[in-house]
C-alpha positions as CSV (number, residue, x, y, z in Angstrom):
1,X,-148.4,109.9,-25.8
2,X,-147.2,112.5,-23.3
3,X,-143.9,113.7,-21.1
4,X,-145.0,115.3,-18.5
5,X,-148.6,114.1,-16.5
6,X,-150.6,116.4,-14.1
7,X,-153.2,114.4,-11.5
8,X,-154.8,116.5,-9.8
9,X,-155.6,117.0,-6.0
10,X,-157.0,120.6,-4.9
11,X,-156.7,119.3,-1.4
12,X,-152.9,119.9,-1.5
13,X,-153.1,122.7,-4.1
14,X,-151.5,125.6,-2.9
15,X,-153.2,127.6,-5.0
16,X,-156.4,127.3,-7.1
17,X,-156.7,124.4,-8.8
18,X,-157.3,125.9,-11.9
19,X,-154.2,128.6,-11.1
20,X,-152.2,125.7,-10.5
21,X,-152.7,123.5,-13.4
22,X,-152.9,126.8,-15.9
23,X,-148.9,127.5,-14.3
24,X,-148.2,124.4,-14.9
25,X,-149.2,124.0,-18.5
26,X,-147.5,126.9,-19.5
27,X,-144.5,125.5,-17.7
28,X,-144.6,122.3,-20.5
29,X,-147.4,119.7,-18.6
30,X,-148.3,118.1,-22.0
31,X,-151.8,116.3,-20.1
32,X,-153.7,116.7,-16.8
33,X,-155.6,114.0,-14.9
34,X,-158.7,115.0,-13.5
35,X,-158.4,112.9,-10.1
36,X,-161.1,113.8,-7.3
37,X,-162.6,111.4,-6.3
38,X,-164.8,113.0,-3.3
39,X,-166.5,115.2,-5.5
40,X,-170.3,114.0,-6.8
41,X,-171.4,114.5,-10.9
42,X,-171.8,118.2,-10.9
43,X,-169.2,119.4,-9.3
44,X,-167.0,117.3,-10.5
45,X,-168.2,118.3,-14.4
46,X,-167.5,121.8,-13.3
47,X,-164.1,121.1,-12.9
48,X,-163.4,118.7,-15.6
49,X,-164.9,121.1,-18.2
50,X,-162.9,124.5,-16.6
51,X,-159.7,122.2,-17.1
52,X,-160.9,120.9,-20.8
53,X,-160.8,124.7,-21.7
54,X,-157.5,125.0,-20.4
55,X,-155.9,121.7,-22.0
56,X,-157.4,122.8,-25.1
57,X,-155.5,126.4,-24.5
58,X,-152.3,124.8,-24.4
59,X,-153.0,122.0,-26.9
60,X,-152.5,119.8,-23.7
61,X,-154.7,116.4,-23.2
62,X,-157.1,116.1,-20.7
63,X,-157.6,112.3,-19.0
64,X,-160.7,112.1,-16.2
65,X,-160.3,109.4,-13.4
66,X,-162.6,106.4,-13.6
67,X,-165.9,108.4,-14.8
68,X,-166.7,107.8,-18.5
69,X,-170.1,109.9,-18.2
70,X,-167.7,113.0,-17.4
71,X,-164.8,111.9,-20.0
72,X,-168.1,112.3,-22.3
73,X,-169.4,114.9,-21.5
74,X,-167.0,116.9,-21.4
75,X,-164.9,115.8,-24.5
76,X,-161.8,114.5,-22.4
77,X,-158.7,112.9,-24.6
78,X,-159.8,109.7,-22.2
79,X,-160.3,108.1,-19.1
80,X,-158.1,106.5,-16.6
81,X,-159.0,103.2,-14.9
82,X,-157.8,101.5,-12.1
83,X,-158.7,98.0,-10.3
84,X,-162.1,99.1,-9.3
85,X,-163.0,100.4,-12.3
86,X,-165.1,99.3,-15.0
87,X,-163.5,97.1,-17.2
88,X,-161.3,98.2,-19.9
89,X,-162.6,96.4,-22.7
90,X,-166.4,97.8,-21.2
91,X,-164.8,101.7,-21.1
92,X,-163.6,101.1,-24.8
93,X,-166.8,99.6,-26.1
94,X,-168.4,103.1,-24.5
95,X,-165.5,105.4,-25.1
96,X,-164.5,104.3,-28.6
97,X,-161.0,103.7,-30.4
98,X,-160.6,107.2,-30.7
99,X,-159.9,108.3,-26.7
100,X,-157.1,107.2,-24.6
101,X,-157.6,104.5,-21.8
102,X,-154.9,104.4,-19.2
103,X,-154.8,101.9,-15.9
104,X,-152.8,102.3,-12.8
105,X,-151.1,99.2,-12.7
106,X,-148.7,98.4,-9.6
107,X,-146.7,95.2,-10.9
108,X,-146.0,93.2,-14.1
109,X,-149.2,90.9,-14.0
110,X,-151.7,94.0,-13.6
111,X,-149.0,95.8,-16.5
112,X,-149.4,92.6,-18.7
113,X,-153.4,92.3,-18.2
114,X,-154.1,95.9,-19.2
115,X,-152.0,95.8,-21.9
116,X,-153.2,92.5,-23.1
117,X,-157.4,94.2,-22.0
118,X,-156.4,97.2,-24.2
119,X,-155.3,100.0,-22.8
120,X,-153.1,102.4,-24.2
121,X,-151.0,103.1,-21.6
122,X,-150.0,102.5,-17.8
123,X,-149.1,104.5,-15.0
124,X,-146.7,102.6,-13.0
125,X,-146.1,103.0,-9.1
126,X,-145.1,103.7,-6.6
127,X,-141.7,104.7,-7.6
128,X,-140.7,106.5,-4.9
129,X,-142.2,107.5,-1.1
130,X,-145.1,110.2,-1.9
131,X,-146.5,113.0,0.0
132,X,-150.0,112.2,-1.5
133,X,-150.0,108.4,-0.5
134,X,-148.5,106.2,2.4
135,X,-147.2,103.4,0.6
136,X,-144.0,101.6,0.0
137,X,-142.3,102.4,-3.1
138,X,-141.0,99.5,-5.5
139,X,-138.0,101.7,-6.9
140,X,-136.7,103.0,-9.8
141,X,-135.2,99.7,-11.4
142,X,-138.5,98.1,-10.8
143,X,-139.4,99.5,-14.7
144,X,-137.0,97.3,-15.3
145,X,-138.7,94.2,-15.1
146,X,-141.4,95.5,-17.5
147,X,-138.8,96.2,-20.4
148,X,-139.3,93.1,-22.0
149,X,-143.4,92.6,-22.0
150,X,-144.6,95.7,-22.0
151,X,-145.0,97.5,-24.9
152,X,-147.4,100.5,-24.0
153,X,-146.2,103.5,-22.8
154,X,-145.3,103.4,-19.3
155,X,-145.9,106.4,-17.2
156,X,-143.6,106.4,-13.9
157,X,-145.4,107.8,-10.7
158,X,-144.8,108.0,-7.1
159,X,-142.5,110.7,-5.5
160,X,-140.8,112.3,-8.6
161,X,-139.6,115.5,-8.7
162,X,-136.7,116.9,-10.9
163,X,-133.8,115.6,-8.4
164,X,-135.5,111.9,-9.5
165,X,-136.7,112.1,-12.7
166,X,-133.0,111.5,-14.3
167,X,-133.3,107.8,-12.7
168,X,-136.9,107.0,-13.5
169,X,-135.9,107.6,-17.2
170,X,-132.8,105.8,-17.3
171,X,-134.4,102.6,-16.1
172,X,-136.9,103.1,-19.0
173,X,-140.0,105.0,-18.2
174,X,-141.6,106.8,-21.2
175,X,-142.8,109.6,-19.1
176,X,-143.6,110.4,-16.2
177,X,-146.6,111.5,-13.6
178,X,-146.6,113.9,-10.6
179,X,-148.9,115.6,-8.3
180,X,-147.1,117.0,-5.0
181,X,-144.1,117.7,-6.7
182,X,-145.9,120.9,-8.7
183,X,-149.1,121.6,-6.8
184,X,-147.2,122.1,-3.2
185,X,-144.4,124.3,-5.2
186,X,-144.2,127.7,-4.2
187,X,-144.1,128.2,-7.9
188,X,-145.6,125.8,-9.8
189,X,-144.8,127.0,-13.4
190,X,-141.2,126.6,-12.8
191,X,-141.7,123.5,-11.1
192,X,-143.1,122.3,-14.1
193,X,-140.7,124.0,-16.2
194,X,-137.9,122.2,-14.3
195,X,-139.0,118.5,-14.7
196,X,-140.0,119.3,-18.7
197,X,-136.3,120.8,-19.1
198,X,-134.4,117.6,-17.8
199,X,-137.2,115.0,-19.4
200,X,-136.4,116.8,-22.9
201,X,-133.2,116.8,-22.1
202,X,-132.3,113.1,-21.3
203,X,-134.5,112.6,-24.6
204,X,-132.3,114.3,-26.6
205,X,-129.4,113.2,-25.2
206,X,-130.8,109.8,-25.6
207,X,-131.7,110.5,-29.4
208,X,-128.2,111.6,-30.0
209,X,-126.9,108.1,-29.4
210,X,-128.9,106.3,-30.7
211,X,-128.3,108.5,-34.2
212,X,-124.4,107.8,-33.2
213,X,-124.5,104.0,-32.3
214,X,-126.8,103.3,-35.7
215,X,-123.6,105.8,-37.8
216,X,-121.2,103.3,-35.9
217,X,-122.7,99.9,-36.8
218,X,-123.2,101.3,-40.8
219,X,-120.2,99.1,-42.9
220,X,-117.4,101.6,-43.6
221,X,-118.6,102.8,-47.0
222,X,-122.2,103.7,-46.1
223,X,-121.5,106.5,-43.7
């Protein structure tokens, strides 16, 4: 799947949009959502298919929000749906088995039904208080609860920045998925560079015991 998710919103860009999301790809963003919503078929094609080049640049997937004609057209890596979107066993018989479908869940029923619908992963939120949203966040340790039933990818989101991420991961998030947190950075390269470093980080480190915990539970004569 991916680490490190980009949704975009050139409202709160300080930069470009393009600038922005090209910094942040070369500072480890493995996949960019395209999320405007305000923008009508055209212009929001323009955008979508600037981005495609640059994903493909970078070898980095590319995810549109809630428009399959767009995900299409412009040869996205897949679409991501939410509650008023079409549903995802309707964006699969259009999209095929081929592209990524992911769905904003915000609890473990909406986690369970997309899962169970189809989709090949979830965003989860919101994890913490966001700049880009007024809503009350659930917390870190509310991954937790989908530990057991879940077993897509889930995709932390909501207020993480590196001072966070260490705590979204431990509780069990696969990766996670930011806007604010690069976009308003002065710099958003080493923004993105910062939250890569301590997601592959805690993945190693993670690795590592596993490797020494499977070495310890090997009868004496097999290690």
């Amino acid at each position: 799947m991916f680490n490190l998710l980009l949704i975009t919103d050139r409202k709160i860009s300080k930069r470009p949009l393009s600038h922005a999301v090209k910094a942040a790809l070369e500072g480890g963003v493995d996949a960019v959502q395209v999320r405007e919503k305000d923008l009508n078929s055209r212009e929001l094609f323009e955008i979508a298919d600037e981005l495609r080049k640059l994903t493909a640049t970078y070898n980095a997937k590319l995810i549109i929000n809630d428009r399959v004609d767009v995900a299409l057209a412009v040869d996205a890596d897949g679409v991501h749906l939410g509650w008023r979107s079409m549903s995802i066993k309707k964006v699969r018989s259009l999209v095929g088995p081929e592209k990524l479908i992911g769905y904003s869940a915000h609890s473990l029923h909406e986690s369970r039904n997309a899962q169970e619908d189809g989709a090949d992963y979830i965003t989860f939120s919101p994890i913490y208080k966001s700049r880009s949203k007024e809503v009350t966040p659930v917390g870190a340790d509310k991954i937790r609860t989908l530990e057991k039933h879940i077993k897509i990818p889930v995709i932390a989101l909501g207020g993480i920045d590196e001072d966070n991420v260490d705590e979204v991961l431990r509780n069990g998030a696969d990766g996670v998925a930011v806007i604010s947190s690069i976009l308003v950075a002065e710099n958003p390269l080493e923004a993105a560079r910062k939250l890569r470093r301590k997601i592959e980080q805690f993945k190693n480190k993670s690795t590592n015991m596993q490797g020494i915990a499977s070495v310890v539970s090997l009868p004496y004569n097999d290690r």
